[in-house]
C-alpha positions in Angstrom: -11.6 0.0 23.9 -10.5 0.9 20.2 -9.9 -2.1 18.8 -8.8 -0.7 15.2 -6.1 1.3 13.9 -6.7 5.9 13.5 -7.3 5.2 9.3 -7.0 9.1 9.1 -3.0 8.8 9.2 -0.9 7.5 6.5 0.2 4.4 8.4 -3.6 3.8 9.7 -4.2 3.9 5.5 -1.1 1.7 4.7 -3.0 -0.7 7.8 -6.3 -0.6 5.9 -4.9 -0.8 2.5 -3.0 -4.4 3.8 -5.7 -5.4 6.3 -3.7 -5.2 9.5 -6.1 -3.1 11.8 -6.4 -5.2 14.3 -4.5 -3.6 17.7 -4.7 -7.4 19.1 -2.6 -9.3 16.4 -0.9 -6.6 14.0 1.8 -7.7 11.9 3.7 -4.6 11.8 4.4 -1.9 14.5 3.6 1.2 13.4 7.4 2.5 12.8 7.6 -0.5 10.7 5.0 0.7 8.2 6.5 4.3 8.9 9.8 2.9 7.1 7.8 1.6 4.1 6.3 5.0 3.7 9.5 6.7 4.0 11.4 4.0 1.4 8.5 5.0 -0.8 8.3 8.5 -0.5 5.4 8.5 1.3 2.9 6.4 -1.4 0.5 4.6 0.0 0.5 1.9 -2.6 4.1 1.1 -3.1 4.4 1.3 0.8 1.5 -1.3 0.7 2.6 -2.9 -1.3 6.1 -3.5 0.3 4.3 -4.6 3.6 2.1 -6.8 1.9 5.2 -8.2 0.0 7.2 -8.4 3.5 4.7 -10.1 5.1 4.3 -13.1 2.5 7.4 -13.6 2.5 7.8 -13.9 6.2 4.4 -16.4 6.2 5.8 -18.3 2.9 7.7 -20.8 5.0 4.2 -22.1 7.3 1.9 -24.7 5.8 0.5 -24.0 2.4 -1.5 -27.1 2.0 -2.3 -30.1 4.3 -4.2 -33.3 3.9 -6.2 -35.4 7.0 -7.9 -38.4 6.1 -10.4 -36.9 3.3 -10.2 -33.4 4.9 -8.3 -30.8 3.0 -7.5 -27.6 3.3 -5.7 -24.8 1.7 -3.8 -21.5 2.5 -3.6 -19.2 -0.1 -2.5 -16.5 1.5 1.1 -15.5 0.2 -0.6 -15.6 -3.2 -3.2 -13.5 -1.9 -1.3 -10.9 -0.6 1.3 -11.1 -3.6 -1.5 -11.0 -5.9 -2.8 -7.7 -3.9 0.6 -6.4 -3.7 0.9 -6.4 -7.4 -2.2 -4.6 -8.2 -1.3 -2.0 -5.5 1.8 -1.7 -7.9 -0.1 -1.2 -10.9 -2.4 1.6 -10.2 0.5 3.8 -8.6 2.3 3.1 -12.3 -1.0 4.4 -13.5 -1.4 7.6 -11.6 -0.2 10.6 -13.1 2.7 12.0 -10.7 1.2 15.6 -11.7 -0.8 17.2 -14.7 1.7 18.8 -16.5 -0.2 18.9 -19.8 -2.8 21.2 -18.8 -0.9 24.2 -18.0 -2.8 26.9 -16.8 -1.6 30.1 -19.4 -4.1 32.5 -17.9 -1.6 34.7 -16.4 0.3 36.0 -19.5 3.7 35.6 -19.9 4.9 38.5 -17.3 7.6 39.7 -20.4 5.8 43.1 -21.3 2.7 44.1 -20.5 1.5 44.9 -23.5 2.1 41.2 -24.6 -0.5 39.9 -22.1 
């Protein structure tokens, strides 16, 4: 039994990208992260990063830190996945949408032909 998430699909990326491959205790369906791909026009990184965003904000209200006796311990994980969410953010601002400096001229203009 396939106990992972098909990572060849955009939503099985968007899984990976967030860490929610496990079948057994996902977070999101997968027409949930369908949605943040379509909001996003189908970018992996902003979609990521508006799952990873969703789901802090849906753990933000659980423990963050608790104290036994001397035993401590802390959850970090809203920062985490804010923190993640952020840098998702940041390299799709850094991608180039396309390389429109290097046009390719080779063709000629298609004016006259003795131009070209």
């Amino acid at each position: 039994m396939t106990t992972t998430y098909d990572i060849t699909t955009d939503v099985g990326k968007v899984r990976l990208l967030i860490g929610d491959t496990d079948i057994a205790d996902a977070q999101f369906t997968d027409e949930e992260i369908q949605i943040f791909l379509d909001l996003n026009d189908d970018s992996l990184y902003l979609a990521s990063a508006n799952a990873l965003e969703a789901w802090a904000s849906n753990i933000s209200g659980s423990i963050d830190t608790e104290k036994i006796g001397d035993y401590s311990y802390s959850k970090k994980s809203v920062d985490n996945k804010m923190k993640l969410a952020a840098q998702y953010r940041t390299i799709e601002s850094e991608t180039p949408i396309q390389d429109w400096a290097s046009m390719d001229l080779t063709a000629g203009s298609a004016i006259t032909e003795e131009e070209d």
